[in-house]
N, C-alpha and C positions, 0 to 999 in steps of 0.2 A: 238643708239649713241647720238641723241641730247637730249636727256630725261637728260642721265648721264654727259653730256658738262653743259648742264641748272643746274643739280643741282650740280656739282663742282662750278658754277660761285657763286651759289647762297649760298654754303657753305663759297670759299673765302669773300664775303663780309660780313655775318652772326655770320663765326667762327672767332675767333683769332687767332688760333691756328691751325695748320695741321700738319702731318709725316713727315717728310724729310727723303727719304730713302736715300738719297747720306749720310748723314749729320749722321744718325741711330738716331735721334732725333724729340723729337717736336719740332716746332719755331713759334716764333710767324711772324703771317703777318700785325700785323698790324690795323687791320678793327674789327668792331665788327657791323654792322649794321640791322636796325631791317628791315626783310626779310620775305615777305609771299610767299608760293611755289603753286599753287595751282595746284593740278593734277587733271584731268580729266578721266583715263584710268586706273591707276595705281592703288593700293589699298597704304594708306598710311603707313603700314609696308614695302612695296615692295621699296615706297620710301624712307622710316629710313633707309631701310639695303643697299641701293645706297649714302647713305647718310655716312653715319659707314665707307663702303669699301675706300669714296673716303678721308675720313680726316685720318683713320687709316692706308691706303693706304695698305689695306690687300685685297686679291683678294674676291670679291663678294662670288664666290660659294665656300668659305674658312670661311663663316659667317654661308653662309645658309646652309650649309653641315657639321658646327659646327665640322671642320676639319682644326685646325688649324695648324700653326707650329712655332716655334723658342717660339719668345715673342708677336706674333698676336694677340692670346685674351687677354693680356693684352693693347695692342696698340687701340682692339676694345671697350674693358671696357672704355678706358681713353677716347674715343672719346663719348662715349655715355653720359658718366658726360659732356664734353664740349659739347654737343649737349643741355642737359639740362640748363646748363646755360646762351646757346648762345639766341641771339631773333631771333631765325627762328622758324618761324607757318608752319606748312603743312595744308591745306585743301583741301579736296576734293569735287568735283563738279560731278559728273557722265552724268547727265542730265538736261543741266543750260541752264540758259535763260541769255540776256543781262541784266537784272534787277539781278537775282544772282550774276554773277559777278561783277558790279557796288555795290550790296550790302556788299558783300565779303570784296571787296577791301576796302570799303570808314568803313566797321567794325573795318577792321586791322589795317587802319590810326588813327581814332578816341582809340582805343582801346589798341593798342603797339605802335603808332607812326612807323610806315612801311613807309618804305621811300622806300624798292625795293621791286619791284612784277614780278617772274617769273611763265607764265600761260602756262602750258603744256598739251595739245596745243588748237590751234585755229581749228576747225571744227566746222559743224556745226548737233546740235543735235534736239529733236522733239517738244523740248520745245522750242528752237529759237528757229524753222522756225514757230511756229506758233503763238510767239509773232511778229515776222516781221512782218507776213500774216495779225496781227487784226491792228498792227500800221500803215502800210503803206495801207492798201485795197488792198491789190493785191496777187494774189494766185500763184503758179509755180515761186518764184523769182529762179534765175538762184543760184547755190550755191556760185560761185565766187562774185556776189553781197552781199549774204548774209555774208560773210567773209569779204567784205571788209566793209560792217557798223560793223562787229566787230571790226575789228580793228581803225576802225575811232573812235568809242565810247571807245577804252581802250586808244588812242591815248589825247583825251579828256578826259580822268579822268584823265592822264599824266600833262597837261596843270594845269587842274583845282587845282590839289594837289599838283601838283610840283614833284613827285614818278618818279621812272623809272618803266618802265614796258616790258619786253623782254616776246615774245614768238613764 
């Protein structure tokens, strides 16, 4: 469920446009802002079709079960044009270090002008811990330490860039 909260947020600020099912309409919201998602877990089609489900407001396994009804695949074609034209980047990270993400982010700035960044999520993988281990000299850091110089260094790329960064 926070996966799918993170990337609704990150579609309202990205997309213009979303489904109103009260309304049986698109509408606009408003925003169009340039948006990086960065997954870690996920494969980034897994994230497209959470993506699709929540602007097309069609149910998820009604995409991936290419089962749909009424006027839904058209709801979901429509959303994947707006997806194209929206500025949200997906990338994926699987086994990142503080330096991949810092290079990530500071890519998407210089690159799309990314002003939001949602990092899903914060654990800790084999690359950290063993960038921490040569930075600081010290072996067994506890993981809760290591999590939180993560997020003190995405809290600081926050600062330095001016971006918001949720994760």
């Amino acid at each position: 469920g926070k996966t799918r909260a993170m990337i609704a947020d990150a579609c309202n600020i990205a997309c213009d446009e979303i489904y109103d099912s009260d309304k049986q309409e698109w509408v606009s919201n408003g925003t169009k802002e340039p948006t990086l998602f960065i997954t870690t877990e996920q494969e980034i089609d897994e994230i497209q079709t959470m993506m699709l489900a929540f602007l097309s407001n069609v149910d998820e396994n009604h995409i991936i079960y290419n089962e749909y009804q009424d006027d839904e695949y058209d709801r979901v074609k429509y959303a994947a044009a707006l997806l194209k034209k929206c500025p949200i980047q997906v990338k994926k990270l699987p086994d990142f270090s503080l330096k991949d993400i810092e290079n990530t982010i500071r890519y998407s700035i210089n690159e799309w002008g990314t002003r939001y960044v949602f990092f899903d999520y914060l654990h800790t993988s084999m690359k950290i811990l063993g960038e921490v281990t040569s930075k600081t000299g010290i072996k067994g850091l506890r993981e809760d330490n290591v999590l939180f110089m993560i997020s003190i260094r995405l809290k600081d790329l926050c600062n330095e860039y001016g971006v918001f960064i949720m994760t």
